[in-house]
C-alpha positions in Angstrom: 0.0 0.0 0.0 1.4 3.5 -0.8 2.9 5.1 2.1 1.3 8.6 1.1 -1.8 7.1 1.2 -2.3 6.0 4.5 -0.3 8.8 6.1 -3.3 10.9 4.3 -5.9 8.2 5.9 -4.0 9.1 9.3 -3.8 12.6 9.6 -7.2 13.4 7.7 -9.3 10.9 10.3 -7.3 13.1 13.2 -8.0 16.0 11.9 -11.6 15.7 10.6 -12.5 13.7 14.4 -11.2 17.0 16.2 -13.4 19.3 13.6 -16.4 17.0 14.4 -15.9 17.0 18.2 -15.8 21.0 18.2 -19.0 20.9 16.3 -20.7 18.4 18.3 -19.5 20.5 21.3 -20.5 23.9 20.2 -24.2 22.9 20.4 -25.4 25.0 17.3 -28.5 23.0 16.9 -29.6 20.0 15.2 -28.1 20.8 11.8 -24.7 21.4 12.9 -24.3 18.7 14.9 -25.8 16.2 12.4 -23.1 17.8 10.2 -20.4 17.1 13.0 -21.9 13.7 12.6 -21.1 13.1 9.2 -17.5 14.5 9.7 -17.4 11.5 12.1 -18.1 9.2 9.9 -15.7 10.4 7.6 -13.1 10.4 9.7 -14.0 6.8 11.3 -13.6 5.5 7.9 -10.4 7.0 7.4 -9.5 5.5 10.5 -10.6 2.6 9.8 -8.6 2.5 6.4 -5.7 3.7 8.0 -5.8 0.7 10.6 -6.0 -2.1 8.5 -3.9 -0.7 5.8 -1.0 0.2 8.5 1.0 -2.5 9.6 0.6 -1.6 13.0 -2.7 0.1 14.1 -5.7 -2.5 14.0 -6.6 -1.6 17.3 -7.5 1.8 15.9 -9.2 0.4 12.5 -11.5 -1.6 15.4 -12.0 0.9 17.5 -13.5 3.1 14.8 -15.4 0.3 13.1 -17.6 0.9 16.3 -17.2 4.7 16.4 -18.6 4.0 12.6 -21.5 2.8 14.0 -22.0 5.2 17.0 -21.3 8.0 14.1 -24.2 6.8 12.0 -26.4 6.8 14.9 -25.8 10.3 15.8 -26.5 11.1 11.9 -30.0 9.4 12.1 -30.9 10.9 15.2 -29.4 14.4 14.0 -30.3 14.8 10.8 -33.1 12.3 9.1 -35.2 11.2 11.9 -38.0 14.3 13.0 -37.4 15.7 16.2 -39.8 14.6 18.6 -41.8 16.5 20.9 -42.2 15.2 25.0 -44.3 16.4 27.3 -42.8 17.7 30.1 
């Protein structure tokens, strides 16, 4: 595998999570953080390719094959799924 290539996978998936996690923390509203969502799951698949493309990071392509999951959550909840309304 080209060295470039998952140096790229490495340092994009760090730099897109951080990105993400500011959004998610900023609480702008349910649009920005489904955004931040999706910048997850970018970055969990970079991860992801990064860790089983590296010769020595699997636990990090694993880890973020469940952050994948976690992401897409947070991106149904956030972003296609219609807020609901409780009674308080």
């Amino acid at each position: 595998m080209d060295d470039a290539l998952v140096t790229g996978l490495q340092y994009y998936g760090a730099a897109a999570g951080a990105v993400a996690a500011l959004i998610v923390s900023l609480d702008l509203g349910r649009k920005p953080t489904g955004l931040g969502f999706v910048i997850f799951v970018t970055s969990s698949i970079a991860l992801i390719g990064w860790g089983f493309l590296g010769p020595e990071a699997k636990g990090i392509g694993t880890q973020n094959l469940i952050l994948l999951a976690i992401n897409l959550i947070g991106v149904y909840r956030y972003l296609i799924r219609k807020k609901s309304v409780h009674a308080a």
